[in-house]
Biopython code that builds the backbone (N, CA, C, O; Angstrom):
import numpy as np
from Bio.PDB.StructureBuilder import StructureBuilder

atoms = [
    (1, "UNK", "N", (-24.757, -17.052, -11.516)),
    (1, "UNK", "CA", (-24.379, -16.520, -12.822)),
    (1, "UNK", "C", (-23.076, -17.189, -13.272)),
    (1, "UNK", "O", (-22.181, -17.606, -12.537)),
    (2, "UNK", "N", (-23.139, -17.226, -14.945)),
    (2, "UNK", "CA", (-21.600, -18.581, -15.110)),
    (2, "UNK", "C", (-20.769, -16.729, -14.683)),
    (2, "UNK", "O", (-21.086, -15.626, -14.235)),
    (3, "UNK", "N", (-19.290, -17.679, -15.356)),
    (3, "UNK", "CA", (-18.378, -16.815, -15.064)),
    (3, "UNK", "C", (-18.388, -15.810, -17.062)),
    (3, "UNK", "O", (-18.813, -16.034, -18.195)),
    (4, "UNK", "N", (-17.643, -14.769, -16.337)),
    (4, "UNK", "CA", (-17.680, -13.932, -17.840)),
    (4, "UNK", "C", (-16.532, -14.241, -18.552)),
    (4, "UNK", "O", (-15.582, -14.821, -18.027)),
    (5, "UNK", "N", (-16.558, -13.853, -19.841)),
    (5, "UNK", "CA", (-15.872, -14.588, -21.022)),
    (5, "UNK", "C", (-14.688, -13.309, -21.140)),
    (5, "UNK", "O", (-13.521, -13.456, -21.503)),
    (6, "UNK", "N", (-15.423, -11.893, -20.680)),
    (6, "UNK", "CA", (-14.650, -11.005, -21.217)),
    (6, "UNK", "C", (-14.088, -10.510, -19.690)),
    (6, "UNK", "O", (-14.887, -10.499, -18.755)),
    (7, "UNK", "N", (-12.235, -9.975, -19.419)),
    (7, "UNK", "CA", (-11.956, -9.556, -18.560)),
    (7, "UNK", "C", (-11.179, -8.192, -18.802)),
    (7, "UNK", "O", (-10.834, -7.761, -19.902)),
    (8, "UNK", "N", (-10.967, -7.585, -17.552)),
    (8, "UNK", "CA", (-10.181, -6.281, -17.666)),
    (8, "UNK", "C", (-9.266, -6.454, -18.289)),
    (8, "UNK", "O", (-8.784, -7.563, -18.060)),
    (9, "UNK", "N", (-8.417, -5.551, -19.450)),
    (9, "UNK", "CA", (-7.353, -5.874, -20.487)),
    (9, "UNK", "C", (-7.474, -6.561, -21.551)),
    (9, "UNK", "O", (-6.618, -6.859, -22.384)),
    (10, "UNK", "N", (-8.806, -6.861, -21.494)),
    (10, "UNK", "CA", (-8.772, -7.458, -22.401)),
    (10, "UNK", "C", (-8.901, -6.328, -24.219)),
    (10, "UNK", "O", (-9.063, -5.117, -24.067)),
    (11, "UNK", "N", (-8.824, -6.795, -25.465)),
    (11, "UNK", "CA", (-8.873, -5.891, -26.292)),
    (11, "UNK", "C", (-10.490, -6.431, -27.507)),
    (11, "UNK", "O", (-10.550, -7.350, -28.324)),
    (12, "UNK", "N", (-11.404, -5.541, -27.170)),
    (12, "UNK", "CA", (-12.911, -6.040, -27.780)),
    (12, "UNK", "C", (-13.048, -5.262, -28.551)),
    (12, "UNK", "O", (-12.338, -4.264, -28.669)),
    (13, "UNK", "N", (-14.102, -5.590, -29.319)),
    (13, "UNK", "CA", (-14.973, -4.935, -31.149)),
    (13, "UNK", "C", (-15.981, -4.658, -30.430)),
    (13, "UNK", "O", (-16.061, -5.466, -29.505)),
    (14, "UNK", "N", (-17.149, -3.558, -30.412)),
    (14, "UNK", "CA", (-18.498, -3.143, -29.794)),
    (14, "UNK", "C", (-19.009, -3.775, -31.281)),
    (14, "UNK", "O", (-18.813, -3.161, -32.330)),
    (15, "UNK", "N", (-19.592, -4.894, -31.234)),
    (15, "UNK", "CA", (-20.918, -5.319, -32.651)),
    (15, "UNK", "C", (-22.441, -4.568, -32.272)),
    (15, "UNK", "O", (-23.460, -4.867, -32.895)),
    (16, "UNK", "N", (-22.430, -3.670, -31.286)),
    (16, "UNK", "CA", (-23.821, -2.976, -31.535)),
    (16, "UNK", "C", (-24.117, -1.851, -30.796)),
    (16, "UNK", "O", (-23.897, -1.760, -29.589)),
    (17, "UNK", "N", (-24.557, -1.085, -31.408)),
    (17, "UNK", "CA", (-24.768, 0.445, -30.966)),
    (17, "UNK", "C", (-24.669, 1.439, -31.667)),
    (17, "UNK", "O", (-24.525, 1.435, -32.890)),
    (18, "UNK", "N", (-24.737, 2.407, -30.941)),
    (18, "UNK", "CA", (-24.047, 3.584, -31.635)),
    (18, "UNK", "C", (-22.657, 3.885, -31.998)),
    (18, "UNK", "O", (-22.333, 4.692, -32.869)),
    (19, "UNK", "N", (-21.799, 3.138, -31.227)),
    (19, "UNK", "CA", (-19.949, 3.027, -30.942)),
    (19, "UNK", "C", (-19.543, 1.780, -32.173)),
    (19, "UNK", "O", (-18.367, 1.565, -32.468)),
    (20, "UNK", "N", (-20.850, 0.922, -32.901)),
    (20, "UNK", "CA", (-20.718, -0.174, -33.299)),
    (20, "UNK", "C", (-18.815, 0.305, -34.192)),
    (20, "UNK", "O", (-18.145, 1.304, -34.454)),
    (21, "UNK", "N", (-18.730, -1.463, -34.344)),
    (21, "UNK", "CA", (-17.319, -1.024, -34.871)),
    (21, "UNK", "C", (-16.045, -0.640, -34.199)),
    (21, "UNK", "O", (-14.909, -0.703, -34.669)),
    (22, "UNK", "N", (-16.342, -0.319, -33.271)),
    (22, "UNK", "CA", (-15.469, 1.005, -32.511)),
    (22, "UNK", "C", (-14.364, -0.491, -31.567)),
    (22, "UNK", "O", (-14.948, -1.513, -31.207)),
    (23, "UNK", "N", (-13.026, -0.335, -31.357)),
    (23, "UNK", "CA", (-12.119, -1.414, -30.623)),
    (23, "UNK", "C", (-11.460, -0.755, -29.536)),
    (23, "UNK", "O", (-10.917, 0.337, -29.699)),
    (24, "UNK", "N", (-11.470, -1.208, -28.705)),
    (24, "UNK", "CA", (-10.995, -0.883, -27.513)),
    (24, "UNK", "C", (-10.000, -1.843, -26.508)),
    (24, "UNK", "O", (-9.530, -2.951, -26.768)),
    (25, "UNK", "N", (-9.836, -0.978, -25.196)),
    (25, "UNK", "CA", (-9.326, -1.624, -24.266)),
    (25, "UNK", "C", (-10.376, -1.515, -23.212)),
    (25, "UNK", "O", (-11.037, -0.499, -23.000)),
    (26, "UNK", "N", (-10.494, -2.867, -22.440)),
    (26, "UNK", "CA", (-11.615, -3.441, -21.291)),
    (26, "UNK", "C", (-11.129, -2.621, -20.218)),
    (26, "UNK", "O", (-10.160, -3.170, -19.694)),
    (27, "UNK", "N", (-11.420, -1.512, -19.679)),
    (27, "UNK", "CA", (-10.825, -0.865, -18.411)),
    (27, "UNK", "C", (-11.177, -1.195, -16.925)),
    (27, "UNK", "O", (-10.490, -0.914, -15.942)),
    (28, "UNK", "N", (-12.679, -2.006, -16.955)),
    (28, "UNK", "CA", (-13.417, -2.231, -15.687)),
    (28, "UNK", "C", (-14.653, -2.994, -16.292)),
    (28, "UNK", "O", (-15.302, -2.714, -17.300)),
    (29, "UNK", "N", (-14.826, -4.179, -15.281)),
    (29, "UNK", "CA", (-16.027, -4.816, -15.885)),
    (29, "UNK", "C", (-16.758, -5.050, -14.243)),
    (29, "UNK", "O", (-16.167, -5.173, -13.170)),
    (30, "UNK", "N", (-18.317, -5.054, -14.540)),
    (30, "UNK", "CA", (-19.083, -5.278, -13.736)),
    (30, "UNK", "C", (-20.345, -6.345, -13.825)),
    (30, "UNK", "O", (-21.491, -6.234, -14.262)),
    (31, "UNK", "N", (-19.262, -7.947, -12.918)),
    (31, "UNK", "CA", (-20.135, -8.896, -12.969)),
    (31, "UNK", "C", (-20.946, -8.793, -12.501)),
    (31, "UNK", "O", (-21.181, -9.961, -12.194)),
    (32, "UNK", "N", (-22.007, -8.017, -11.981)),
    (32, "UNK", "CA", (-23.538, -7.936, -10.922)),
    (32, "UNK", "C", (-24.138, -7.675, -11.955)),
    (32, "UNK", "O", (-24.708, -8.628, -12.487)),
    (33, "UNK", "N", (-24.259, -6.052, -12.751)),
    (33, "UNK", "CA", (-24.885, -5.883, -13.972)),
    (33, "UNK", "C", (-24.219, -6.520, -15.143)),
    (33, "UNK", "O", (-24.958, -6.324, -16.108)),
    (34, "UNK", "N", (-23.434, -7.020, -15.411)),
    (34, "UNK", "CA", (-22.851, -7.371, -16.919)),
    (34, "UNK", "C", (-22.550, -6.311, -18.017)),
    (34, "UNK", "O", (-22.810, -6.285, -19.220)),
    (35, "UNK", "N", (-21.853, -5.364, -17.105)),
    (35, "UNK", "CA", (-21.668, -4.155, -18.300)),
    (35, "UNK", "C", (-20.184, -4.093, -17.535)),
    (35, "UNK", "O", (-19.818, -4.251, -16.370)),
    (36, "UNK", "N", (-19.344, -3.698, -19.131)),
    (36, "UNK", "CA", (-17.746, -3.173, -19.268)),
    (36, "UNK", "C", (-17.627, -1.871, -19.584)),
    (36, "UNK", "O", (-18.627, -1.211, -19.865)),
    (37, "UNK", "N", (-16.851, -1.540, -19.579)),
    (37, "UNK", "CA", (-16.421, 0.001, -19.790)),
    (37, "UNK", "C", (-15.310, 0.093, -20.324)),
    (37, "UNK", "O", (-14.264, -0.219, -19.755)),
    (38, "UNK", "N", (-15.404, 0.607, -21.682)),
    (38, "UNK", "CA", (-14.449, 0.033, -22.949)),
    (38, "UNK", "C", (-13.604, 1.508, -23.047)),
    (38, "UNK", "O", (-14.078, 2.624, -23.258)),
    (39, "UNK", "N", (-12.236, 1.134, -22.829)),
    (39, "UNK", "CA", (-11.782, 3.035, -23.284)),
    (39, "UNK", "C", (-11.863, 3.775, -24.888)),
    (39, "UNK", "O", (-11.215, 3.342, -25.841)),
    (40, "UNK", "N", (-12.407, 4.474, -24.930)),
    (40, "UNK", "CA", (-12.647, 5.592, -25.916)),
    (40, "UNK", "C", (-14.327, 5.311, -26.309)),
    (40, "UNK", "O", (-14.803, 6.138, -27.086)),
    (41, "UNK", "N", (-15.084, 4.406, -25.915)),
    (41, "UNK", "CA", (-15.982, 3.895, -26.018)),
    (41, "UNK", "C", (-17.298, 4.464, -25.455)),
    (41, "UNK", "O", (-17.028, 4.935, -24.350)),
    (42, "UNK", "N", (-18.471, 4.609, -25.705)),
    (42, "UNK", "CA", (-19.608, 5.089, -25.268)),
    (42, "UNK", "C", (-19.290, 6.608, -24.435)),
    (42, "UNK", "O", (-19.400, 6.503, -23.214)),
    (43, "UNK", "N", (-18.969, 7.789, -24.870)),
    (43, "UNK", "CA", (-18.329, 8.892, -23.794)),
    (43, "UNK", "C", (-19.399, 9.547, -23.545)),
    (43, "UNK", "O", (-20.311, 9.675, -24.362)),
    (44, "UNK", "N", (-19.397, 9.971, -22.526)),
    (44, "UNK", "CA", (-20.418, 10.922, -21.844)),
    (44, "UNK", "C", (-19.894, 11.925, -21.482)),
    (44, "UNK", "O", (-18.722, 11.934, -21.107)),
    (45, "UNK", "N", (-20.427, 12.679, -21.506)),
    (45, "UNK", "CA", (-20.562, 14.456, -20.770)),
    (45, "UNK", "C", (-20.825, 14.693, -19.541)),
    (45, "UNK", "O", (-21.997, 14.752, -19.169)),
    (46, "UNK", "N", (-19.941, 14.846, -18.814)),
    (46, "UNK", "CA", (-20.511, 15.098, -16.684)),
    (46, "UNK", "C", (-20.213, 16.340, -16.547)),
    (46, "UNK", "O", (-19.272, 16.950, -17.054)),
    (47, "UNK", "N", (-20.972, 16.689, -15.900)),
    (47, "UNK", "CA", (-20.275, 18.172, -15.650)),
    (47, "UNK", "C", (-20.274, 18.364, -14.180)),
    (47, "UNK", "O", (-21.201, 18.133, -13.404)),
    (48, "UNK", "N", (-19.111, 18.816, -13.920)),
    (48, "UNK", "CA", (-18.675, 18.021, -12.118)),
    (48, "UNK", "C", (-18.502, 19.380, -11.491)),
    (48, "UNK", "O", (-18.188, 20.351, -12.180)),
    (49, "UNK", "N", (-18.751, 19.480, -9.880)),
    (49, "UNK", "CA", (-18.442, 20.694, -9.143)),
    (49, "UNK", "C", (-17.466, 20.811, -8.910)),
    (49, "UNK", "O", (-16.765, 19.816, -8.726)),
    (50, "UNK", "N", (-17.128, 21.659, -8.842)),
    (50, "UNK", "CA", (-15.763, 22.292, -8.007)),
    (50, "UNK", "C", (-15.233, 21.310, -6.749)),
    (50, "UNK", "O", (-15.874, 20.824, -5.817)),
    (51, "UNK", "N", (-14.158, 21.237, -7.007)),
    (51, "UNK", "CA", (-13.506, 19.891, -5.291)),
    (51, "UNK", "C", (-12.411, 20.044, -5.304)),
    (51, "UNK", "O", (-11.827, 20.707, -6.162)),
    (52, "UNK", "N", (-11.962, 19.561, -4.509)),
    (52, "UNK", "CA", (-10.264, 19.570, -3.965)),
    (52, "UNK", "C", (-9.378, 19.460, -4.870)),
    (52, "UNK", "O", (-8.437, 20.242, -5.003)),
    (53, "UNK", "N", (-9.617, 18.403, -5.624)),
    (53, "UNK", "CA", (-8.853, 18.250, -7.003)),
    (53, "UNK", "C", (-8.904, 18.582, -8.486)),
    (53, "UNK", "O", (-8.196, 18.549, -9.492)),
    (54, "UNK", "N", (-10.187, 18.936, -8.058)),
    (54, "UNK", "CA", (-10.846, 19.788, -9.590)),
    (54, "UNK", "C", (-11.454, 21.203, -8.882)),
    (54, "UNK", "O", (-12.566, 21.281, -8.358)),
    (55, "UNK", "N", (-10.396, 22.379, -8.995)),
    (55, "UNK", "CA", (-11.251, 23.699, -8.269)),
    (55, "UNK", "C", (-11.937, 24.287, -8.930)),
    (55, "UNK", "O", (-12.839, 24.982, -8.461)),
    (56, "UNK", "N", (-11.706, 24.173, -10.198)),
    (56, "UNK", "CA", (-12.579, 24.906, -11.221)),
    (56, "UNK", "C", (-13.588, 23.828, -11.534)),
    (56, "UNK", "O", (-14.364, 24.249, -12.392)),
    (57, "UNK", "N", (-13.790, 22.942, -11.265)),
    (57, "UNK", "CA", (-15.031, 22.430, -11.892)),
    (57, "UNK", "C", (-14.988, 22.215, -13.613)),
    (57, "UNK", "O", (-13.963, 22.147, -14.291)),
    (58, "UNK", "N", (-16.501, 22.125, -14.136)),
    (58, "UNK", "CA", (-16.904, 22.000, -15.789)),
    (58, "UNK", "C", (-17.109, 20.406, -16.064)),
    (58, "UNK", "O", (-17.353, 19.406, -15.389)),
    (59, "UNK", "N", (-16.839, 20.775, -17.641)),
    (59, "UNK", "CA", (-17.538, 19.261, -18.307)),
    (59, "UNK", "C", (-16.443, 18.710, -18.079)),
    (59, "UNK", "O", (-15.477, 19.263, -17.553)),
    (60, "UNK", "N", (-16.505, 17.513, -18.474)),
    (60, "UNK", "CA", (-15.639, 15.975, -18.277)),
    (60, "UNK", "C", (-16.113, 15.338, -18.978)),
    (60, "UNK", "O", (-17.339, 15.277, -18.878)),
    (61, "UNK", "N", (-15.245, 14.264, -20.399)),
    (61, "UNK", "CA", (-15.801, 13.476, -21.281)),
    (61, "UNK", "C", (-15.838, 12.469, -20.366)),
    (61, "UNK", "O", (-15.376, 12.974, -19.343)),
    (62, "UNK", "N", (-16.143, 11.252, -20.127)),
    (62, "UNK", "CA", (-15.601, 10.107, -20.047)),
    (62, "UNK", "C", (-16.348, 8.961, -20.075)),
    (62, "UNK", "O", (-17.573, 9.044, -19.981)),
    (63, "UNK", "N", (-15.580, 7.484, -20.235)),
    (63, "UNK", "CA", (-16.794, 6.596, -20.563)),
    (63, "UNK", "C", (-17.241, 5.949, -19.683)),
    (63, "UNK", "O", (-16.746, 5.564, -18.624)),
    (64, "UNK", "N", (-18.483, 5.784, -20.253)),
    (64, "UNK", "CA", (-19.711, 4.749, -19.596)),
    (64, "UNK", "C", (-20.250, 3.644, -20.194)),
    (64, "UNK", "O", (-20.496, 3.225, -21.325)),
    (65, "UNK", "N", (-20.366, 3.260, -18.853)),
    (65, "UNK", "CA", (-20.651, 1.433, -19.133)),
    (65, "UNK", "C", (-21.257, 0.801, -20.517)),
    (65, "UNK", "O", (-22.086, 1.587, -20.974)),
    (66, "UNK", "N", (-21.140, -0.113, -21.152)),
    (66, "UNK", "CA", (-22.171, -0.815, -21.656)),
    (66, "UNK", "C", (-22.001, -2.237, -21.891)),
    (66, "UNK", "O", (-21.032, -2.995, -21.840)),
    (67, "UNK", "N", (-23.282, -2.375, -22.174)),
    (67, "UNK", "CA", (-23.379, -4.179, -21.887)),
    (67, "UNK", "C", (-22.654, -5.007, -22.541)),
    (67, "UNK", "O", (-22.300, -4.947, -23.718)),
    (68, "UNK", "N", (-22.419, -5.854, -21.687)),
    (68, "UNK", "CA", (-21.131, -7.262, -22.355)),
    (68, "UNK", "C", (-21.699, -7.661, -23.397)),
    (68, "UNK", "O", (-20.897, -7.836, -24.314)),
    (69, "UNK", "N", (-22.633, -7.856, -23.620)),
    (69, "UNK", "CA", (-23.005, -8.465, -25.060)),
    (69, "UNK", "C", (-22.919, -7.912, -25.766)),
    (69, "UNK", "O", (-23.183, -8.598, -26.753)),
    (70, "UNK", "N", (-22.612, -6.625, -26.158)),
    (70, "UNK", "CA", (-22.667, -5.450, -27.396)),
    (70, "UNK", "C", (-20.675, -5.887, -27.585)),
    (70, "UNK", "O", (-19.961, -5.390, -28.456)),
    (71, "UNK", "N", (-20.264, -6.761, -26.662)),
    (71, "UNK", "CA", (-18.558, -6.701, -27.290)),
    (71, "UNK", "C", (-18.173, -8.051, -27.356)),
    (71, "UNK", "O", (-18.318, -9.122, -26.766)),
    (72, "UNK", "N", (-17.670, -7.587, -28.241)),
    (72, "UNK", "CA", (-16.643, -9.259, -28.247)),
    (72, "UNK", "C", (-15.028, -9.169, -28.413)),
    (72, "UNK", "O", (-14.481, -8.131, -28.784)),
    (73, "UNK", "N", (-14.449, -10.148, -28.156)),
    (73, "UNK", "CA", (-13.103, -10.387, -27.770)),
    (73, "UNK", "C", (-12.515, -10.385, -29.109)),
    (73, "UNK", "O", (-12.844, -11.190, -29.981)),
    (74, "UNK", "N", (-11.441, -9.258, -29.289)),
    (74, "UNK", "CA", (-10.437, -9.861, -30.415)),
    (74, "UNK", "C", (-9.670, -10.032, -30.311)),
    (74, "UNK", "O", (-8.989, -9.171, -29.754)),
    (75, "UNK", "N", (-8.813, -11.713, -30.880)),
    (75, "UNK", "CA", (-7.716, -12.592, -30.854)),
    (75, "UNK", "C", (-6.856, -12.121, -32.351)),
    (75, "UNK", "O", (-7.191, -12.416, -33.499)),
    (76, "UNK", "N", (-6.101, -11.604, -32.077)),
    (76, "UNK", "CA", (-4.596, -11.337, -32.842)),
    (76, "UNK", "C", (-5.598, -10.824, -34.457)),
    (76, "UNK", "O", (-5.500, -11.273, -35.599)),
    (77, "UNK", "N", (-6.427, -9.834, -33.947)),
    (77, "UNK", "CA", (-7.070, -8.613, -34.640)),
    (77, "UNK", "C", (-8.794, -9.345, -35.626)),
    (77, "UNK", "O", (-9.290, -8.956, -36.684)),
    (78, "UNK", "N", (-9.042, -9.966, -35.102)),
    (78, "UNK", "CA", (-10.148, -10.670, -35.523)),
    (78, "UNK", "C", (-11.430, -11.321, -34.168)),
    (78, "UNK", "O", (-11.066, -12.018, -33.221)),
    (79, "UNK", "N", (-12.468, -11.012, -34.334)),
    (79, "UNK", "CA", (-13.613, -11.013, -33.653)),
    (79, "UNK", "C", (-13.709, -12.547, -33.238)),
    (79, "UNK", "O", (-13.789, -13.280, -34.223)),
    (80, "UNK", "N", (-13.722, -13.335, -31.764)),
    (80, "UNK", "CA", (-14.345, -14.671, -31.745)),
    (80, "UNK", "C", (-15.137, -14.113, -30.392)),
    (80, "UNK", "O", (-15.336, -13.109, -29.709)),
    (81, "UNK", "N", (-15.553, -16.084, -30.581)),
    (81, "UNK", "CA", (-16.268, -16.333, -29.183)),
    (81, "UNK", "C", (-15.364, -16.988, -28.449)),
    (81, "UNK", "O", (-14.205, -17.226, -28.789)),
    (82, "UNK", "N", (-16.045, -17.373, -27.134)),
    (82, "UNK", "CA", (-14.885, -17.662, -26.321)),
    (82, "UNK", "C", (-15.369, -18.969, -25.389)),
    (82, "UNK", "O", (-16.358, -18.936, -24.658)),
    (83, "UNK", "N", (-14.766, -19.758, -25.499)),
    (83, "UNK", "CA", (-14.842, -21.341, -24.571)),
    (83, "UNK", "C", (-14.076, -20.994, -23.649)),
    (83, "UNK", "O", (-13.253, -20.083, -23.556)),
    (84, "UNK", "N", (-14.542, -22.112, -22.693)),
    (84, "UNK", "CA", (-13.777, -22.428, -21.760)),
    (84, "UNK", "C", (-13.342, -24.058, -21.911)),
    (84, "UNK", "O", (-14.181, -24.820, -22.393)),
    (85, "UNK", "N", (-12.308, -24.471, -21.586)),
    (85, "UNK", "CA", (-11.629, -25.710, -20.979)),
    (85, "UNK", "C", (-10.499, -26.150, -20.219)),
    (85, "UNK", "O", (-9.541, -25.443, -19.906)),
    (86, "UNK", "N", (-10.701, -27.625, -19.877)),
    (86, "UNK", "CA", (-9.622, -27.748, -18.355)),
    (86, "UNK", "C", (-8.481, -27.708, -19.242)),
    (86, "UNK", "O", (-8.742, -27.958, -20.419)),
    (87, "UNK", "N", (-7.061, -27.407, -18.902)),
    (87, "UNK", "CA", (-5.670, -27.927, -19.453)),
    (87, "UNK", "C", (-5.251, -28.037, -18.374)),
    (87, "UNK", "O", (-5.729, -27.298, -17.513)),
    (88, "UNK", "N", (-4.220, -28.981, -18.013)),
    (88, "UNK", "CA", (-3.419, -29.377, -17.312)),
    (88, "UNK", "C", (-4.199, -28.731, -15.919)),
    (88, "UNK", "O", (-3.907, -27.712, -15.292)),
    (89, "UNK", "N", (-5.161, -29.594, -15.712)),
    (89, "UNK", "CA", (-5.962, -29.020, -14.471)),
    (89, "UNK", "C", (-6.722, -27.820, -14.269)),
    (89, "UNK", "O", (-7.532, -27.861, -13.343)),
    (90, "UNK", "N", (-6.632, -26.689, -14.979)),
    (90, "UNK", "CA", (-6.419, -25.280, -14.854)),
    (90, "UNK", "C", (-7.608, -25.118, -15.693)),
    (90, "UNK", "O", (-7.649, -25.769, -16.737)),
    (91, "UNK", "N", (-8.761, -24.202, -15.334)),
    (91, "UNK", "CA", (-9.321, -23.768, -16.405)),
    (91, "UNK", "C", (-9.007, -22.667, -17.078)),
    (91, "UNK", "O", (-8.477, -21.749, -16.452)),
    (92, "UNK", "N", (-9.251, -22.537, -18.397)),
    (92, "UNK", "CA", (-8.555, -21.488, -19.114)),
    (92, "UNK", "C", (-9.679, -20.927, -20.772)),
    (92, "UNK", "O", (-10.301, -21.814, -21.357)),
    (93, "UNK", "N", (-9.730, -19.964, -21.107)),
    (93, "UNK", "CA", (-10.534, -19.293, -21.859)),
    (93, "UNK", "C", (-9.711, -19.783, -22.970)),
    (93, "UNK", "O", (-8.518, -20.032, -22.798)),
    (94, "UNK", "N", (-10.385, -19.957, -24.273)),
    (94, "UNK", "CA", (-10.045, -20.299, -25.975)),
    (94, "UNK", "C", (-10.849, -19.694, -26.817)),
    (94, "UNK", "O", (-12.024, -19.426, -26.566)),
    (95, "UNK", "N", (-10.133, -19.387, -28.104)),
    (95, "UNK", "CA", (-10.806, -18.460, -29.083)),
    (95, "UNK", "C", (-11.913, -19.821, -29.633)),
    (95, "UNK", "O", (-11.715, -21.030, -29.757)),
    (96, "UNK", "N", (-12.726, -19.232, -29.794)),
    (96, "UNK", "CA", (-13.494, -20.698, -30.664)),
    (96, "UNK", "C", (-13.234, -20.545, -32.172)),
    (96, "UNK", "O", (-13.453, -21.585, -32.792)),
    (97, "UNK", "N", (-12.887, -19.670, -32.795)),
    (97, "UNK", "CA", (-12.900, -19.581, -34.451)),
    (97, "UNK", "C", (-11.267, -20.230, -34.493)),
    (97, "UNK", "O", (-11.082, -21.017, -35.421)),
    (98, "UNK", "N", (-10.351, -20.031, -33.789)),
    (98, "UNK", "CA", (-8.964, -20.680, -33.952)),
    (98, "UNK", "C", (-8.587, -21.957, -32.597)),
    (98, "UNK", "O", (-7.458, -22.438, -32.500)),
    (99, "UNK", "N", (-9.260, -22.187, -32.044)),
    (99, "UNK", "CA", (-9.066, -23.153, -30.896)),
    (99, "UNK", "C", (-7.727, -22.669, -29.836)),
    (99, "UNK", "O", (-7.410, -23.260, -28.804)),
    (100, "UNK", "N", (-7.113, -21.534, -30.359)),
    (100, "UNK", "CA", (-5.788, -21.083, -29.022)),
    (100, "UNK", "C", (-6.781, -20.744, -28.048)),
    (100, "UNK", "O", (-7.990, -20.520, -27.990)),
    (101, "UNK", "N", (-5.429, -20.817, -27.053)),
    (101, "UNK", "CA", (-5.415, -20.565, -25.913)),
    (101, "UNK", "C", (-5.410, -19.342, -25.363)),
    (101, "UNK", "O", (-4.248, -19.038, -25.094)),
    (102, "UNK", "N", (-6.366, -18.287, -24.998)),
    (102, "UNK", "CA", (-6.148, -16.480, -24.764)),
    (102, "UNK", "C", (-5.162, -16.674, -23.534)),
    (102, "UNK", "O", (-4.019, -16.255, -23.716)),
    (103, "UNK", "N", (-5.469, -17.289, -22.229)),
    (103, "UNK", "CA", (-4.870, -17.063, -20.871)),
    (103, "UNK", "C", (-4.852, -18.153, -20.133)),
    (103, "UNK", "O", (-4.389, -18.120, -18.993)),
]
sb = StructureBuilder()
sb.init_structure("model")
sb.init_model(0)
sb.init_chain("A")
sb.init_seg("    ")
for serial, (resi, resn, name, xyz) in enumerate(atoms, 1):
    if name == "N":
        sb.init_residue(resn, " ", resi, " ")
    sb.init_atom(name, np.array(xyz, "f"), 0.0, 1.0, " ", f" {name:<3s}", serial, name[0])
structure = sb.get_structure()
């Protein structure tokens, strides 16, 4: 599998779904399935037992995964894609709509 375009910290636009629109922060990504987990993004309802750290138990919002392709990367508040190329030896990710350099 290549390598992924989008990493933890990073700040993405969801272009599809139900969340469509919706911008976030990348909290955890999972290269095996190809799904991120965007904060405030896709929330779910758990409703958890009682435990050591939660004695009372109940619901719990929180979010769940969805697929890398439903997001894309935004560079200084605008939606691109993302290249890769060598600089000074090093490979490094680039916005493709402005040619900078993300990292």
């Amino acid at each position: 599998m290549s390598t992924l375009k989008i990493k933890k910290g990073d700040t993405v636009k969801v272009i599809a779904g139900k969340d469509n629109n919706a911008e976030g922060k990348v909290l955890s990504v999972d290269a095996k399935k190809g799904r991120v987990v965007v904060e405030g993004v896709n929330m779910i309802t758990k409703h958890t037992k009682p435990s050591q750290s939660n004695p009372n138990g109940g619901i719990v919002q929180k979010e769940a995964p969805i697929d890398i392709s439903n997001v894309m990367l935004l560079v200084n508040g605008k939606t691109t894609r993302v290249g890769f190329r060598v600089e000074n030896g090093k490979k490094v990710r680039f916005a493709k709509s402005t040619g900078e350099v993300i990292d």
